[in-house]
LOPA-421400 format. One record per residue (C-alpha): residue number from 1; x, y, z. Coordinates in steps of 0.001 Angstrom, whole numbers. Layout:
<recs>
NUM_X_Y_Z
...
</recs>
This chain:
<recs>
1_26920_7640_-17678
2_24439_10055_-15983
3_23644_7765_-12640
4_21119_9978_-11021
5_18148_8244_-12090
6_19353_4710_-13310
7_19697_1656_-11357
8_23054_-360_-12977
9_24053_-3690_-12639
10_27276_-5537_-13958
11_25664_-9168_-13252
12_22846_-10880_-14460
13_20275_-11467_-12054
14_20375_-14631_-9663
15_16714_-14360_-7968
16_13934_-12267_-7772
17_15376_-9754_-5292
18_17831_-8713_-8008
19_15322_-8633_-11128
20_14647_-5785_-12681
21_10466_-4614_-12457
22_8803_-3231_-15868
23_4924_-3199_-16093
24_2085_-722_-17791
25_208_-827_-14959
26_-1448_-4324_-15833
27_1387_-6329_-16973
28_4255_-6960_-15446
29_7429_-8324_-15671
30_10745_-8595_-13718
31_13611_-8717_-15737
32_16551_-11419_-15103
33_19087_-10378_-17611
34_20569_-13969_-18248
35_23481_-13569_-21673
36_22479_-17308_-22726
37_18725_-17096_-21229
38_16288_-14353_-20404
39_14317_-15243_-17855
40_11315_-12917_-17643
41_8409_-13410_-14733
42_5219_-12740_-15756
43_1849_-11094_-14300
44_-1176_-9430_-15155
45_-2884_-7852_-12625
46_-6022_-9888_-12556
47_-5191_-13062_-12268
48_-6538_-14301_-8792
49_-6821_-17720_-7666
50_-10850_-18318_-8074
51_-14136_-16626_-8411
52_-16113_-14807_-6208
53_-16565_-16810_-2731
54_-19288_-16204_16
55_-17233_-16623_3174
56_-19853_-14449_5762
57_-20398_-16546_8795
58_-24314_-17273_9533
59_-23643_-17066_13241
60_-21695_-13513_12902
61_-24003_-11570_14506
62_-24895_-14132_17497
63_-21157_-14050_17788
64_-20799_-10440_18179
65_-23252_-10066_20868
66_-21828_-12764_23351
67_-18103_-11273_22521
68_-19085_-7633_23534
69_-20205_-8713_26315
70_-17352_-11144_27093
71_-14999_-8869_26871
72_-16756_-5643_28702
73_-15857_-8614_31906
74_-12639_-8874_30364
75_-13182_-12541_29728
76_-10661_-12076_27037
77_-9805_-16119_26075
78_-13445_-16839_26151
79_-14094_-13797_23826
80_-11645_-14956_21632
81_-12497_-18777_21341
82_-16205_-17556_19931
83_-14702_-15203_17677
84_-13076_-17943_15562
85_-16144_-20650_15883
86_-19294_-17768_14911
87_-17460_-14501_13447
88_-14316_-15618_11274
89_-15248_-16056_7418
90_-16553_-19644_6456
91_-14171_-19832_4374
92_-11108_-18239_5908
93_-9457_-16783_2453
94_-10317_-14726_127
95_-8799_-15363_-3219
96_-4966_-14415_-3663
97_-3085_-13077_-6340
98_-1138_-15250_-8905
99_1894_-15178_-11636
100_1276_-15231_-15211
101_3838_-17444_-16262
102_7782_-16904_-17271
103_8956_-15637_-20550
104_12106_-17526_-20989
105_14430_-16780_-24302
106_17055_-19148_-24841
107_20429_-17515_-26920
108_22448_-18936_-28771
109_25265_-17795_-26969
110_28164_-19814_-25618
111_31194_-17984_-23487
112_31201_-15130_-21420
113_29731_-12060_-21142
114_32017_-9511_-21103
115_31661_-5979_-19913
116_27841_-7021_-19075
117_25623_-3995_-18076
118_22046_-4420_-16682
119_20167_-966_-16450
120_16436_621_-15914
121_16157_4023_-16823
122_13598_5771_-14958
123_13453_8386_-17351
124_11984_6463_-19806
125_10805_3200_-17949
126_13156_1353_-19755
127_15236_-2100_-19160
128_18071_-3025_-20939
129_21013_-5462_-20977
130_24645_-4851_-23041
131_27343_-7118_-23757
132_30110_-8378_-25949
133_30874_-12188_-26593
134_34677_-13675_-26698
135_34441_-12751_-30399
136_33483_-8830_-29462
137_30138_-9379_-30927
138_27878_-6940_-28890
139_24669_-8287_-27750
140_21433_-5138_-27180
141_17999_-5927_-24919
142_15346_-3508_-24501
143_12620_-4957_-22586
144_9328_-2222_-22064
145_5750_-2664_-21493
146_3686_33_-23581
147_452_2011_-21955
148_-296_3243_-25084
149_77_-648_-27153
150_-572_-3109_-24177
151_2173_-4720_-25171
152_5494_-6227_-23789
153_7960_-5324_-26089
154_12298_-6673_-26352
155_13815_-5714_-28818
156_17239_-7551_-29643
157_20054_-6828_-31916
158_23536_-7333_-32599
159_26008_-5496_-34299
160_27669_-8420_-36642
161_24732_-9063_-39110
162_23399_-12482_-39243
163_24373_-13558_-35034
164_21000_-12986_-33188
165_19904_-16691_-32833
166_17343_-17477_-30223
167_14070_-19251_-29183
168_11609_-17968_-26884
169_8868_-19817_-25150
170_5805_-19425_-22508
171_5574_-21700_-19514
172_5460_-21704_-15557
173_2716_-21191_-13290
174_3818_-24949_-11749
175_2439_-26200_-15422
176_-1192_-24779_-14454
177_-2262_-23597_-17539
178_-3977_-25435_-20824
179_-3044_-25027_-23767
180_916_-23537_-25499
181_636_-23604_-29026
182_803_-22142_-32686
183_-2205_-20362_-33390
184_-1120_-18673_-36278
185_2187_-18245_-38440
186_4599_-17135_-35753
187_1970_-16549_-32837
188_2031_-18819_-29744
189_-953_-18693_-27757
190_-934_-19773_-24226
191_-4083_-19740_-21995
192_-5463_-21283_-18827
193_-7353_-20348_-15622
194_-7625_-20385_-12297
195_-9685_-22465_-9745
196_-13205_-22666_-9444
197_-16463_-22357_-12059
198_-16446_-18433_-11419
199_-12491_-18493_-12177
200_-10426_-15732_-14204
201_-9447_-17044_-17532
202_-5930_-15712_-19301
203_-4496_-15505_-22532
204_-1140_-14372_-23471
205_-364_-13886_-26953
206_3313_-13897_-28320
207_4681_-13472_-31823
208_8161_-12223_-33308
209_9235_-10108_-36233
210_13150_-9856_-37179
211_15624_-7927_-40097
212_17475_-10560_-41866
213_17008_-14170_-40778
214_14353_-16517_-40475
215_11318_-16383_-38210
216_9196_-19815_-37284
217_7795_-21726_-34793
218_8274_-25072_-33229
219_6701_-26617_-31346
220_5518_-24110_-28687
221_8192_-21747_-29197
222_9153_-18648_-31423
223_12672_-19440_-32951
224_14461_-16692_-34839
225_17690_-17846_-36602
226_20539_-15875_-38225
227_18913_-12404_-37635
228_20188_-8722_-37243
229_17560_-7465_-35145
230_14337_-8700_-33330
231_11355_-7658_-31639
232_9586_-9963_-29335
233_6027_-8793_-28702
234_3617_-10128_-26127
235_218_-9289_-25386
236_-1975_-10966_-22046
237_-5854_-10289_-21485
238_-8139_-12449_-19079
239_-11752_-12811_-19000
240_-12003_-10653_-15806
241_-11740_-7567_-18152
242_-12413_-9048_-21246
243_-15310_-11538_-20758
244_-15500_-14735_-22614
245_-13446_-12924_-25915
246_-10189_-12837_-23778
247_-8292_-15074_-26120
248_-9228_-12913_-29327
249_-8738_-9890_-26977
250_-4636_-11196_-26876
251_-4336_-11642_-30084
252_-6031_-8803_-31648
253_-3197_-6670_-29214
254_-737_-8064_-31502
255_-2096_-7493_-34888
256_-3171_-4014_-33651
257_558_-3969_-34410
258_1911_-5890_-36564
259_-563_-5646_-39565
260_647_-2513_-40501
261_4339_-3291_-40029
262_6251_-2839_-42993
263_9998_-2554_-41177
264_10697_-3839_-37875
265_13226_-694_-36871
266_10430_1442_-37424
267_7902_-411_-35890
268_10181_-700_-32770
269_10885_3238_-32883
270_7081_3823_-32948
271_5953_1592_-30221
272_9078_2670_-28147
273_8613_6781_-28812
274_4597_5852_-28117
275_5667_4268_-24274
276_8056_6882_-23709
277_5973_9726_-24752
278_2897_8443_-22559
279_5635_7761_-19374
280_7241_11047_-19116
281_3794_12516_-19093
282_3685_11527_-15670
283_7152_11161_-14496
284_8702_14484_-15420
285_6253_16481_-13271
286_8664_15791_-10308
287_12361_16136_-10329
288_14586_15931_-6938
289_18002_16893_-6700
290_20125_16249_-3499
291_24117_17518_-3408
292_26331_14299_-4066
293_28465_13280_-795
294_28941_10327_-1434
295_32613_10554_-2270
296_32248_9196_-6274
297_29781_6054_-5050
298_27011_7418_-6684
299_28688_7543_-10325
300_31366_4611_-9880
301_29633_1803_-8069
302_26197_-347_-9233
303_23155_163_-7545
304_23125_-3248_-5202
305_27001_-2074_-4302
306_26251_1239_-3278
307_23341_-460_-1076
308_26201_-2229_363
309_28077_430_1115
310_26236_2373_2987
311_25281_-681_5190
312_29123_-201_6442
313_30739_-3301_7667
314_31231_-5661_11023
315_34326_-3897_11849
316_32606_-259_11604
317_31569_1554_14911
318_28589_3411_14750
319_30329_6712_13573
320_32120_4992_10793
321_29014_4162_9667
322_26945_7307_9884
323_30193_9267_7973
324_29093_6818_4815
325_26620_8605_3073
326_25289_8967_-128
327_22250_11568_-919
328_21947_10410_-4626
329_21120_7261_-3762
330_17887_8423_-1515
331_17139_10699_-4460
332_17210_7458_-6596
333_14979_5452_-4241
334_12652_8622_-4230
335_12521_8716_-8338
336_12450_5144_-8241
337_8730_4823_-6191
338_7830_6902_-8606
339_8603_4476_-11564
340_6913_2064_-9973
341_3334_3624_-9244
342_2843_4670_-12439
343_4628_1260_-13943
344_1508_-698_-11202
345_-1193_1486_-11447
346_-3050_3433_-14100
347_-6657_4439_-14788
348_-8425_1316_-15506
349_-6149_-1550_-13728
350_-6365_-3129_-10617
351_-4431_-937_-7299
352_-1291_-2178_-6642
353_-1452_-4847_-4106
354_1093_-6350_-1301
355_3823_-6559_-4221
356_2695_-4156_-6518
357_1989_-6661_-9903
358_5250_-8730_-9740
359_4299_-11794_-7968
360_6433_-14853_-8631
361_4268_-17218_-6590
362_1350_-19281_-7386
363_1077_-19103_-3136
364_2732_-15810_-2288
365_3032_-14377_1226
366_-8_-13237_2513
367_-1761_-13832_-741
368_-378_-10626_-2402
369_-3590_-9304_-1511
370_-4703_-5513_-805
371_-3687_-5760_3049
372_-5916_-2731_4088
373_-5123_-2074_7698
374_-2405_-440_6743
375_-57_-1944_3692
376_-2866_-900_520
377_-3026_2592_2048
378_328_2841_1705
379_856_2064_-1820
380_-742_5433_-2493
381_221_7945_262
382_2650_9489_-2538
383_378_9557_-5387
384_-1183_12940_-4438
385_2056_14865_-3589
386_3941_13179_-6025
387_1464_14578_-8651
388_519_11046_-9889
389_-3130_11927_-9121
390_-4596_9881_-11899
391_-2492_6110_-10910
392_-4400_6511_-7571
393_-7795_6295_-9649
394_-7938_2430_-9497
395_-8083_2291_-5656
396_-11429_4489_-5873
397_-12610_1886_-8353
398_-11879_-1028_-5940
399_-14179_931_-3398
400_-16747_1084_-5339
401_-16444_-2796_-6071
402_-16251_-3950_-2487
403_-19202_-1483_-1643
404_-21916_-4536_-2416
405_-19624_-7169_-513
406_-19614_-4609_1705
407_-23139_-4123_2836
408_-23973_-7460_3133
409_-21168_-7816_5018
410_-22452_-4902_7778
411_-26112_-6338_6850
412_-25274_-10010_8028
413_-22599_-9444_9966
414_-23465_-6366_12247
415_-27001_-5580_11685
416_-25720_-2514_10449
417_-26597_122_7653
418_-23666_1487_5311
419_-20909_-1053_4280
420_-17571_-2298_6070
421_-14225_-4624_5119
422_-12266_-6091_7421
423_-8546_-6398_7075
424_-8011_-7440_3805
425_-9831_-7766_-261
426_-9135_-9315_-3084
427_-9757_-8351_-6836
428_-13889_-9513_-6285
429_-14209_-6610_-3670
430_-14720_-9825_-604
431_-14851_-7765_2860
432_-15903_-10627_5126
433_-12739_-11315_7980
434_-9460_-12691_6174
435_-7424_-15221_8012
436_-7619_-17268_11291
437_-4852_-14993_13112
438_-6583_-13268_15846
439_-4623_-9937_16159
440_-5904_-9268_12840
441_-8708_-11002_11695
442_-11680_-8915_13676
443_-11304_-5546_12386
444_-14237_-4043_10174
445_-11848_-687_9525
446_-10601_-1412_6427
447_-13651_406_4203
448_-13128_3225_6705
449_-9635_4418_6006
450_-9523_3547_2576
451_-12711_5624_2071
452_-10705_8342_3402
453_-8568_8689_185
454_-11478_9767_-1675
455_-11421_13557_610
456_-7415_13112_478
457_-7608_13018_-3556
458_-10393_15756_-3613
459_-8546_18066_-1331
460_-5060_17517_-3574
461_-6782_18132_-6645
462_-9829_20234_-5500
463_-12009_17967_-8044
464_-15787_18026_-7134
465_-17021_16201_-9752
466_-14814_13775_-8277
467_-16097_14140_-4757
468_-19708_13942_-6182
469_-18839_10626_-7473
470_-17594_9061_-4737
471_-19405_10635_-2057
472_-21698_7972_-1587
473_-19062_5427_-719
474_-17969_7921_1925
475_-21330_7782_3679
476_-21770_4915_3010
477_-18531_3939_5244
478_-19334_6506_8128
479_-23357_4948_8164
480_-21911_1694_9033
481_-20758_2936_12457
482_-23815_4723_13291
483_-25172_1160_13843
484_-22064_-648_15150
485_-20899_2002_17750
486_-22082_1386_21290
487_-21322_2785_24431
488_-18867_2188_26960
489_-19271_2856_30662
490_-18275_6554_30264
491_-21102_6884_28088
492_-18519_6769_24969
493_-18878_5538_21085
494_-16754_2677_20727
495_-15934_165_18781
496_-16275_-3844_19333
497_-14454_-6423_18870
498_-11811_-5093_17061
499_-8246_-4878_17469
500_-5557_-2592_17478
501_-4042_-4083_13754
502_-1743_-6883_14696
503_-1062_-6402_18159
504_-1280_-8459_21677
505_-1682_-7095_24920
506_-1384_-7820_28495
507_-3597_-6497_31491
508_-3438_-5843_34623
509_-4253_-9719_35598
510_-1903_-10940_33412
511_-4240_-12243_30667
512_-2744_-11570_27244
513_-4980_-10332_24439
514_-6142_-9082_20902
515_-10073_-8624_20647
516_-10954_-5494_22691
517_-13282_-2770_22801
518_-12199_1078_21123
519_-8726_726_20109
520_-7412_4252_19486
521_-6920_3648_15813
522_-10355_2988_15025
523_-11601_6078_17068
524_-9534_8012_15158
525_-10235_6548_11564
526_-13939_7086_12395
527_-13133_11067_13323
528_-11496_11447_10660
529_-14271_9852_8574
530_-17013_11705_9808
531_-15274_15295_9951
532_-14184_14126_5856
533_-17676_13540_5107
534_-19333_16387_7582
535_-16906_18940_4861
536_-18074_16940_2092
537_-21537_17204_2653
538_-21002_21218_3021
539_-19457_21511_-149
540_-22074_19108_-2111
541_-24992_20453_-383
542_-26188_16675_223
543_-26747_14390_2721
544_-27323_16815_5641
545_-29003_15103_8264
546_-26379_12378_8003
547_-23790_15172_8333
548_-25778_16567_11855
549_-26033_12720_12848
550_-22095_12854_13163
551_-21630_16130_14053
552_-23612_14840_16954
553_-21402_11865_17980
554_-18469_13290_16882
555_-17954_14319_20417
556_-19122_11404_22133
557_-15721_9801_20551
558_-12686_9033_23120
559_-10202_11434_23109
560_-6855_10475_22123
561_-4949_9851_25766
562_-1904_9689_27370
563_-749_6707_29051
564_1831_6046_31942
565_5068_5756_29608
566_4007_9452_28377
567_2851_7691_25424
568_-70_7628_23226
569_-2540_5035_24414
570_-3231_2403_21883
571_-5965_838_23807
572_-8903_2139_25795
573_-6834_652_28878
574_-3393_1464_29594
575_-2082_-1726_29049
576_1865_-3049_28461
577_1938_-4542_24806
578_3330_-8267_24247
579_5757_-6824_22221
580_6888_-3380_22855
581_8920_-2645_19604
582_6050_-3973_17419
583_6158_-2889_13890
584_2393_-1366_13907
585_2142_2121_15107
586_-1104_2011_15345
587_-2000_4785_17338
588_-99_7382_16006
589_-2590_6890_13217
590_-3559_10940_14588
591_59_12115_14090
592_516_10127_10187
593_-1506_10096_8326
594_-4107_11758_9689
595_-3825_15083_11239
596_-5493_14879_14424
597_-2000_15791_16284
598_-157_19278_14979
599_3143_19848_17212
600_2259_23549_16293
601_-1260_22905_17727
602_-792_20287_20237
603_2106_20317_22230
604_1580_17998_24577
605_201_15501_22149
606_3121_15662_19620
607_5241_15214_23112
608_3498_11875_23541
609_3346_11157_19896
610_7331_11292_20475
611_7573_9456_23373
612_5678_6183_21744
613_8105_6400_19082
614_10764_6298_20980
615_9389_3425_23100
616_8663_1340_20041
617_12305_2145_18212
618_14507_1255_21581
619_12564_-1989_22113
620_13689_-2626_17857
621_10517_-1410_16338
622_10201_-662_12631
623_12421_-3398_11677
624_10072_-3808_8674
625_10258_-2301_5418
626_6798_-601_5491
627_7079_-60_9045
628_10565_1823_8567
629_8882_3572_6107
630_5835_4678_8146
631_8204_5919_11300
632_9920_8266_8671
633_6640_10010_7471
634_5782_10199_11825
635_9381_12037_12566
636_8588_13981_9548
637_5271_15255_10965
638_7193_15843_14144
639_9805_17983_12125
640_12745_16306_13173
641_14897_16421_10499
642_17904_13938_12265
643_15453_11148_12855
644_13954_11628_9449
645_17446_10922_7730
646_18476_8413_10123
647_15142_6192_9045
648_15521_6839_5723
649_19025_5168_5850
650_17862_2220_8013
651_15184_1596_5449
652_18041_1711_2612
653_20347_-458_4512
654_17836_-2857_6499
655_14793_-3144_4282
656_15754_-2640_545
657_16833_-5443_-1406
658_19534_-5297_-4339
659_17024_-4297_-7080
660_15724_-1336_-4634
661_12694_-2986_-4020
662_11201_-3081_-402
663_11869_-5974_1762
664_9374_-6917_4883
665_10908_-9353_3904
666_9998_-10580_1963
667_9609_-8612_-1166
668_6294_-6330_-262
669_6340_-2685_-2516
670_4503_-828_529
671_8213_-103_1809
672_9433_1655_-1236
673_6092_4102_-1514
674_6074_5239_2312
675_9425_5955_1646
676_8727_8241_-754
677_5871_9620_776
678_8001_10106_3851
679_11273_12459_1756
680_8266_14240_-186
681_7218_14901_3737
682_10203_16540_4715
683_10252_18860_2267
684_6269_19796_1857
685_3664_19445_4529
686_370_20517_3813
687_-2241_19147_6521
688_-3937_20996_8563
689_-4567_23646_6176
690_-1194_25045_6069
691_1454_24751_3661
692_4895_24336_5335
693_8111_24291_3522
694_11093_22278_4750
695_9787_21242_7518
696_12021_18600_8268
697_15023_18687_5989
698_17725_16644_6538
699_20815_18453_7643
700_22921_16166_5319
701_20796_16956_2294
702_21914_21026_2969
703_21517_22059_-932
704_19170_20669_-3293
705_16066_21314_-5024
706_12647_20341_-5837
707_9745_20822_-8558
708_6157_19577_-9101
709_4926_18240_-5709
710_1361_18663_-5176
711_21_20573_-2072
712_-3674_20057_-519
713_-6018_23216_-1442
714_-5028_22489_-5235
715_-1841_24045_-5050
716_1367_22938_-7121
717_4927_23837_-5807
718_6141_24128_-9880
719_10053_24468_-7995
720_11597_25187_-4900
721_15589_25095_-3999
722_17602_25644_-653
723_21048_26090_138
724_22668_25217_3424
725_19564_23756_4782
726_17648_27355_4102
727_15354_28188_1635
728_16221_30406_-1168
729_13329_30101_-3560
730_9878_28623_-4358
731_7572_29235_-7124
732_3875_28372_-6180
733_1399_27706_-8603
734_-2840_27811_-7532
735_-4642_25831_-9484
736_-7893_26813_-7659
737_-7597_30004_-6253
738_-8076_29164_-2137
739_-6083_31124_147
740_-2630_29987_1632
741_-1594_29917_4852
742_2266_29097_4547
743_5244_28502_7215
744_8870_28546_5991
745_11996_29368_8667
746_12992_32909_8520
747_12149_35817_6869
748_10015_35691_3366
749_9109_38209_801
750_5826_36599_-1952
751_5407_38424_-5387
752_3425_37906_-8488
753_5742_36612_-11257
754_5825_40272_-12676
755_7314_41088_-9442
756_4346_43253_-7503
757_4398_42157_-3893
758_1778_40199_-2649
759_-315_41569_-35
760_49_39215_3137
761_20_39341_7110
762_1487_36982_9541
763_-695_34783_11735
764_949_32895_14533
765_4122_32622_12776
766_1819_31860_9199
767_2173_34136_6352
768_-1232_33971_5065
769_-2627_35538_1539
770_-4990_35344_-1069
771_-4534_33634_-4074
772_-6146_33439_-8075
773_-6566_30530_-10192
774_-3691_29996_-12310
775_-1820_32502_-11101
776_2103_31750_-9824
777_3478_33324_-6710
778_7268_33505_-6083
779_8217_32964_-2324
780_11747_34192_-1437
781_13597_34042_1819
</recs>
């Protein structure tokens, strides 16, 4: 079997870190495998744990004042002691994500499973389980969940007629839910809610159809008896989207279906061609291809095994290790991220949060919120490059539901115009402080830098009715600090109390601390925010005194600095952090992903930017999935290609678990979509208005090739292929017509695909020419 973009299994699952992930974008489910019982866990992405709550402190604004002012005498534990008594939320949690239930489906199977198979196709986002019984009988599973149906639909069969036996029921969710029961002739219907008056009401509707055999219920399950072939559909709506009609919602899924179901072969053909169709829309626009070295791993072992493998052993040395390699498998992971952002988020569902949709726990880690000083962000660094433009729509809808949270958060909070968030939301758009955990908590950034994907979306796809749109939410985010900025001593904008995400440090005195004033991140979030919406109001034509307002403070912002290590400064004062390898990067925020710091442009900058990285790594930094991840989109920026591939095999080896999801641990999915982000990196770059290709290419992956990643300026790079680390060809299509500016080592020739040269001239080592829409440009070295 072709391996190159299927993850295999020859055992059913044990836990959640070896389950299979399917979803539609809404609903979710990760897929056990069990021979004698499926065990399939259950979300939908709306499902929170409450209502709306109002958790702005009355005293915020008091607060603020007397901690400003605290810590400008760097009365640090003072500072921090009011903080948590007049500025943390009332309440200190916003609501958290929860499960859906478990699908279990109980066979009646007795024996073993022999030559048992467990796969997911990402070509056509499909799960499926194989296996004989001691009498050779072989067992089929297809498990899918349709875009097109919004449906989860398993198909079973067997290939002696009459032996497909089983009985499938809903439950979980620690038995909070109301009601599991027959609704109608062979539908269960199984609904409940979820804490407070204001809660989110579900329903999830299930029903079964087979060939041959009998189908009935009993009690609150679907039996089918002495059958040739079933299909198990199930449908789940909640009131969040639906209103008060959720229930009818569920079950009018189903019969959207089954009504018109005259053969159940057919039907399951239909729905499956339907899901596939819809899929490969978005999945075939990329295809990577990386030589095979791993010595017949990558076709002979399972997915968790070759995981395993490249891991090494105790009784490897360090170049035992590194000679273990296996390119496929990073191609996989690549392919894989893929799967999953369009499998978590489509036009009209909720942005993936902390673990994408598939949550397990009524009280995951960290809520399985959207973590936005850093983790939510991530989720969607690949979407534009990747060419998955349209899954990162629901993130600017989430925006635009936090805006009215938002200003009454700046209102009451800051006495400030514009709207803010601090460090994390939920699903109601809350942006008052999340948490009592002081490196975090204090940090009204988070509206900032995810308002920043709204000029990262426009200047992939060049959309202005887009920009238009959303260009309100943009000002809206840089208004805020036109009120909260002060200034410092040196007659600097800065920011205060904030933090630099998740960090302690230690001055001079000794005094160890979070709350500060101007941590380099947010300086650099805000420039970035104001020079995004500065451009923005060019192009639009509106909002021009705003954009002269910023153009005004713009340089009234701290520089980025260099501290005493010959590192980036992460705090306005040169200070020694708590913990030296911490797995925030904070400020190299300017190198990734901003592009404040250009090693082409800045030198001595990139130097630094270097320099912290190494700090952090030798002190064990990025021992994190996410983190990992995020260090291999910074060496990427700093085209070098060895530390690119050496982080991408510490993430596969450190921070993946056996079902290729991302491990923190534990499970998060922000791990699996930096990495992504980070390989599409090293082979396209296209900040800073150029268009670089290769620029960090891992010697190890010497010949491979490339198509459909997106470049900024609305360009599309339709293929591109190398050969001993060099490039040999790329065809580039422009979608809008702007002018490129493009780096690639060694010599290149550019012609029209009828083969007249391109008229070009070279520009500090740029080849720069003009382009027309639609037209396709071949670049050859």
């Amino acid at each position: 079997m072709n391996t190159d973009q299927l993850l295999w299994f020859t055992k059913e699952a044990p836990d959640f870190d070896h389950a299979i992930p399917v979803g539609n974008g809404r609903i979710g489910g990760m897929v056990f495998g069990g021979a004698a019982r499926e065990l399939i866990r259950l979300n939908e992405d709306s499902i929170y744990s409450g209502g709306k709550r109002d958790r702005l402190n009355p005293d915020a604004f008091e607060g603020m004042t007397e901690i400003r002012k605290l810590l400008l005498e760097e009365k640090i534990p003072e500072a921090e002691a009011i903080a948590f008594q007049k500025m943390q939320g009332v309440t200190p949690n916003s609501r958290h994500y929860m499960p859906l239930g478990d699908l279990t489906i109980r066979f009646a199977f007795t024996g073993k499973a022999r030559d048992y198979l467990r796969t997911l196709d990402l070509t056509e986002a499909v799960a499926a389980v194989n296996f004989h019984d001691d009498a050779n009988v072989q067992f089929t599973r297809e498990v899918f969940v349709s875009f097109p149906a919004q449906l989860m639909v398993i198909r079973m069969t067997c290939d002696t007629p009459g032996k497909l036996e089983f009985s499938a029921s809903l439950d979980g969710r620690e038995d909070y839910y109301d009601d599991n029961r027959p609704v109608e002739k062979n539908v269960i219907l199984y609904t409940g809610g979820t804490g407070s008056r204001n809660g989110i009401f579900f329903a999830a509707g299930m029903t079964a159809l087979a060939k041959g055999g009998t189908v009935r219920t009993v009690g609150n399950a679907i039996r089918v008896s002495g059958a040739d072939e079933a299909l198990l559909l199930l449908s789940a709506e909640t009131s969040f989207y639906c209103g008060d009609a959720y229930c009818e919602k569920a079950l009018e899924r189903l019969h959207a279906v089954i009504d018109t179901a005259e053969d159940v072969t057919e039907l399951f053909t239909k729905l499956r061609a339907e899901h596939v169709a819809d899929y490969k829309a978005l999945y075939d626009r990329v295809r990577l291809t990386l030589q095979d070295n791993s010595e017949g791993a990558a076709e002979k072992l399972p997915t968790d095994e070759r995981i395993s493998r490249l891991l090494g052993n105790a009784d490897d040395d360090k170049e035992c290790i590194a000679l273990i390699r296996d390119n496929k498998l990073a191609a996989l992971y690549f392919h894989y991220a893929r799967y999953l952002m369009i499998s978590a988020s489509r036009p009209g569902t909720q942005p993936m949060n902390l673990q994408g949709i598939w949550n397990d726990q009524m009280q995951p880690a960290w809520g399985s919120r959207f973590t936005i000083n850093i983790n939510t962000e991530m989720n969607y660094w690949p979407a534009e490059v990747c060419n998955l433009s349209e899954c990162h729509l629901p993130l600017f809808d989430l925006i635009e539901r936090m805006r009215p949270e938002g200003r009454r958060t700046a209102k009451e909070m800051y006495h400030a115009k514009g709207f803010c968030c601090h460090h994390n939301t939920d699903i109601w758009g809350d942006c008052a402080p999340q948490d009592l955990w002081m490196p975090s908590t204090i940090w009204p950034m988070g509206a900032a830098w995810l308002c920043l994907h709204i000029f990262e979306h426009y200047r992939f796809t060049q959309d202005r009715d887009f920009l238009e749109a959303h260009f309100d939410a943009m000002c809206e985010a840089a208004e805020f600090f036109t009120d909260y900025l002060f200034e410092n001593k040196h007659g600097q904008l800065v920011t205060g109390p904030s933090v630099s995400p998740e960090n302690t440090y230690i001055t001079e005195s000794g005094t160890r601390g979070s709350l500060c004033i101007g941590p380099s991140m947010d300086t650099q979030i805000i420039t970035v925010l104001f020079r995004d919406v500065i451009e923005a109001s060019g192009l639009l034509h509106k909002r021009e005194e705003l954009a002269e307002q910023l153009s005004a403070m713009l340089p009234k912002l701290p520089p980025i600095s260099v501290g005493k290590y010959g590192q980036i400064m992460e705090w306005a004062e040169d200070y020694d952090e708590v913990e030296a390898g911490h797995r925030h990067i904070s400020q190299l925020f300017a190198l990734h992903p901003a592009d404040l710091i250009i090693p082409q442009r800045d030198p001595k900058l990139a130097a630094a930017a270097r320099a912290t990285m190494i700090r952090r790594l030798i002190h064990g930094g990025g021992h994190t999935g996410w983190s990992s991840a995020w260090i291999i989109n910074m060496w990427a920026r700093l085209q070098d290609a060895d530390m690119v591939y050496e982080n991408i095999r510490k993430l596969l080896t450190h921070s993946t678990n056996p079902n290729l999801l991302d491990s923190h641990p534990p499970f998060q999915i922000d791990g699996n979509f930096g990495g992504a982000a980070g390989m599409a990196e090293a082979l396209l770059q296209s900040h800073g208005g150029e268009i670089n290709l290769l620029p960090a290419l891992p010697k190890n992956w010497h010949d491979g090739s490339v198509t459909g990643l997106r470049a900024r300026g609305g360009f599309e790079l339709l293929s591109m292929s190398w050969k001993d680390g060099k490039l040999v060809r790329a065809e580039l299509l422009s979608h809008s017509g702007n002018p490129v500016v493009l780096r690639a080592a060694g010599v290149i020739s550019i012609n029209r695909t009828d083969d007249t040269r391109v008229s070009a001239e070279l520009r500090d080592g740029a080849v720069c020419f003009n382009t027309e829409p639609g037209a396709k440009y071949i670049i050859t070295a």
